[in-house]
Every structure is written in structure tokens, then in C-alpha cells.
N, C-alpha and C positions, 0 to 999 in steps of 0.2 A: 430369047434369053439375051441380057446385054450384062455386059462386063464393064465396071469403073475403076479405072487407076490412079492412085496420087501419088507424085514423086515427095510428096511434103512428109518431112517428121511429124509424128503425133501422137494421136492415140491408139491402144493396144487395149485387150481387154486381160489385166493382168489375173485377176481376182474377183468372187463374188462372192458378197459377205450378204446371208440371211439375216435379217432382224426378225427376231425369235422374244415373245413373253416369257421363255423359261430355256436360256442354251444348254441348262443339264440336262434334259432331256429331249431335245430338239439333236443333241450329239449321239447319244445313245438310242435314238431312233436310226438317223442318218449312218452312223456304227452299222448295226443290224443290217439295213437298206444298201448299203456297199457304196454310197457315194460321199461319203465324208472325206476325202482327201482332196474334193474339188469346190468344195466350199468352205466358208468360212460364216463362224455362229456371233452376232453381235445383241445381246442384253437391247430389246425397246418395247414401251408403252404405245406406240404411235396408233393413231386411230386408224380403222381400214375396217369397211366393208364390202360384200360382194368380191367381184374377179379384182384382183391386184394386179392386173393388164402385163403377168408374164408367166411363162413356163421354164421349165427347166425341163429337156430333151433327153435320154439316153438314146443312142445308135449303136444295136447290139448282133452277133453275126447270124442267129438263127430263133425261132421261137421258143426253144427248150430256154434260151437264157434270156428271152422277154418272158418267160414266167416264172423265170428263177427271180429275178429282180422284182416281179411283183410278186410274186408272195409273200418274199423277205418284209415289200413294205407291208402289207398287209398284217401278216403275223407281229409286226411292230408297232402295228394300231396307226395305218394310214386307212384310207377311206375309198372304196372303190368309187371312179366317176363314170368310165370306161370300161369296162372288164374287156380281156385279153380277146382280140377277134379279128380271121383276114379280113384285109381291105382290098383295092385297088392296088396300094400301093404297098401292102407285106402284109405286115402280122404286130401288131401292138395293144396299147391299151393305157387308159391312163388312172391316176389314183392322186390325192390329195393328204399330204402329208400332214400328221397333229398341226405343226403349228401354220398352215393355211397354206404351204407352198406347194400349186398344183407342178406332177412331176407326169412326161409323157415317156413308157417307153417303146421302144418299134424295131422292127427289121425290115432292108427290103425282100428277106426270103419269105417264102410261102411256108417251105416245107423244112424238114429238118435234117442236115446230113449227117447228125452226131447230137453229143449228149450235151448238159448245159453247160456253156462254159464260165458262168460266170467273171468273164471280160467284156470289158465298154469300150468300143471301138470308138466312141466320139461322145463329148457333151456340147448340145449348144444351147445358149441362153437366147431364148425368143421372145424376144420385148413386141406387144401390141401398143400398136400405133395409130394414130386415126391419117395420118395421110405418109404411106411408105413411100413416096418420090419424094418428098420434103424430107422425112428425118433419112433417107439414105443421102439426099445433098448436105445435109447438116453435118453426118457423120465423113464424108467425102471431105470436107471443108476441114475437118479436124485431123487430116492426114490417114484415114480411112482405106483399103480399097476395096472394091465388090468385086467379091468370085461371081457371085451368080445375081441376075436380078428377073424377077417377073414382071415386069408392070408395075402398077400400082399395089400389088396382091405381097410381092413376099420379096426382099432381096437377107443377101447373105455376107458376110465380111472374110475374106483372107486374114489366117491367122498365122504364126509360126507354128515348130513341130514342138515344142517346149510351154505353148499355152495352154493351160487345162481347159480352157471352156471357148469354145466357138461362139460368136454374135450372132444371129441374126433379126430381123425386124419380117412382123407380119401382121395387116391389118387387123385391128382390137378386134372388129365380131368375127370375123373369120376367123382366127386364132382360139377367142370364147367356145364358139360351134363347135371348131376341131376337138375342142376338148372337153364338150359336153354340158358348157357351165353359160347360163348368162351372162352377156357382155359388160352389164350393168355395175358400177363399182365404185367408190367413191375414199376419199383421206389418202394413206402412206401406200407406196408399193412394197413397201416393207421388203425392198432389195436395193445394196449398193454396190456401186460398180468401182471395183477398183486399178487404176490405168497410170502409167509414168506421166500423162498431161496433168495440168493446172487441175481443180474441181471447177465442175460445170454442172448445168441440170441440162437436158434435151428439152426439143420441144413439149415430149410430154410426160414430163416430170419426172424423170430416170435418172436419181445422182450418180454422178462419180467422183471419186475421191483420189488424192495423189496414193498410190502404194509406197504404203509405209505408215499411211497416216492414221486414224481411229484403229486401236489392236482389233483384229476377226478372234474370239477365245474359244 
């Protein structure tokens, strides 16, 4: 595992605004689903088929509240991809929300020491990438640092205690696999990233925008 530092101002991942074909009810699922206070819903037509080359993560403390969380989506008319089940590495499961944003969520407990508690210890956004030592140097260059990094396979961003949502980057079919879906995809990733730097696109097509800029409603 390697660690990357940058003493440079930059970028931060402030915000992340869903492009949704209908935010009234893209809000009112997300309500239901418990995670509406760490996104934001923006009104678009933009073309997209197949995987939109990202996830959005819960990290929750035990499996009674990884199936609390999927139920809620479920009962809100999200779409199972995943259903709840140990792994190696805990207890998750993932589902694909009405308006196409696949959501993962996980623990690394096994078992359960108590009841669900309906708390999200952590959200990270995990952007697939087709080469993670390029776009983690990309992101390094924009005042960036890395808590963790795998290889080629997966690195991770340092955030503050005041960020709703964590970065990280994981190669596109790997990332696809993990979550059950073809890595195949094509048009808008129908998600923007909103940060105090200038707007930029990433190598692989992942906007960001100043915070403050286009309203998230």
C-alpha cells in the first residue's frame, strides 16, 4: 500500500450533484433511502447507456443496518443487482436506484452485535477509471492527497471531517464486477462533482464544477 502527499492548494470534493430525468422523484426516493442529505438532484436529458462508470458507497457498522438501507431502497422501487450477502471482506449488497445511480452498501462486520442502526459511517464516491496511476497522478497534480493506494487496482483520497462524501477511484471493469453490472457504457455519467477549484473534466470524463456554481435542487 503507498501513500501520496501534496502540500499544494486545490481540490476538495465538496458536493455531488445527481443529474436525474425527474428531481421530484429522484428526492423522494433518495428521502425514503436515507441518503438525501449527501447529494444533490440537478434536472438533465443527457444521453447514457449501460454502467455510467461510478458508484456511490455506504459504510455502515453492522449487517442489520446494511439491510436496513437496502430495504428502504427497495421498498422505494430501487432495483436489486446484488442482494445482501457475506463476502471476504463483510456483509453488503448492492441495488440500482429509479433514476440509474448504482448504490453499494457494506460492512466490515460479519455478524451483528445489536439492532439496525440506521447510521452511515462513511459515503465514498468511486469513480471507475480505465488507468488508476494516471487519474490518481492527475488528481495529485490538482492538490489532491492519497490515504491509500493499491496499484493499479484502487487508490483513495484524504478528506476533512466536515466532507459528506469521500473519493476514491477503481478500475472501470473491476468496479463494474464488483457490482454485478457490465462494464460496457457509453454518453453522460450523469454525476457532477462539485469542489472550491476552477471546472475541469478528468481524464475520463468526470465534471467538476466550482461550489456555488449550477444550483443541486
Amino acid at each position: 500500500m503507498a501513500t501520496t502527499a501534496s502540500t499544494s492548494p486545490g481540490t476538495s470534493l465538496a458536493s455531488v450533484t445527481l443529474e436525474v430525468a425527474d428531481p421530484e422523484t429522484a428526492r423522494r426516493f433518495y428521502s425514503a433511502f436515507g441518503v438525501d442529505t449527501y447529494i444533490r438532484l440537478r434536472a438533465s436529458e443527457a444521453h447514457t447507456t449501460g454502467f455510467r462508470g461510478f458508484t456511490l458507497a455506504l459504510t455502515v457498522s453492522r449487517p442489520a443496518t446494511v439491510d436496513g438501507f437496502l430495504g428502504a431502497a427497495l421498498d422505494a422501487g430501487a432495483t436489486a443487482l446484488k442482494p445482501a450477502a457475506k463476502s471476504l471482506w463483510g456483509y453488503g449488497g448492492v441495488v440500482r436506484a429509479p433514476d440509474g445511480t448504482i448504490w453499494k452498501v457494506a460492512t466490515s462486520a460479519k455478524k451483528d452485535t445489536g439492532p439496525a442502526t440506521g447510521e452511515i459511517d462513511e459515503v465514498v464516491l468511486l469513480l471507475g477509471v480505465e488507468d488508476v496511476k494516471a487519474a490518481r497522478q492527475f488528481y495529485v497534480g490538482r492538490g489532491m492527497t492519497v490515504a491509500r493506494s493499491f496499484g493499479g487496482k484502487y487508490a483513495e483520497f484524504a478528506s476533512g471531517s466536515s466532507d459528506p462524501v469521500k473519493l476514491a477511484l477503481y478500475k472501470r471493469g473491476g468496479l463494474a464486477k464488483d457490482l454485478g453490472v457490465p462494464a460496457d457504457g457509453t454518453g453522460s455519467h450523469r454525476v457532477v462533482l462539485g469542489s472550491t477549484a476552477v471546472p475541469f473534466t478528468d481524464p475520463d470524463g468526470f465534471a467538476w464544477e466550482p461550489e456555488g456554481g449550477p444550483d443541486g435542487v
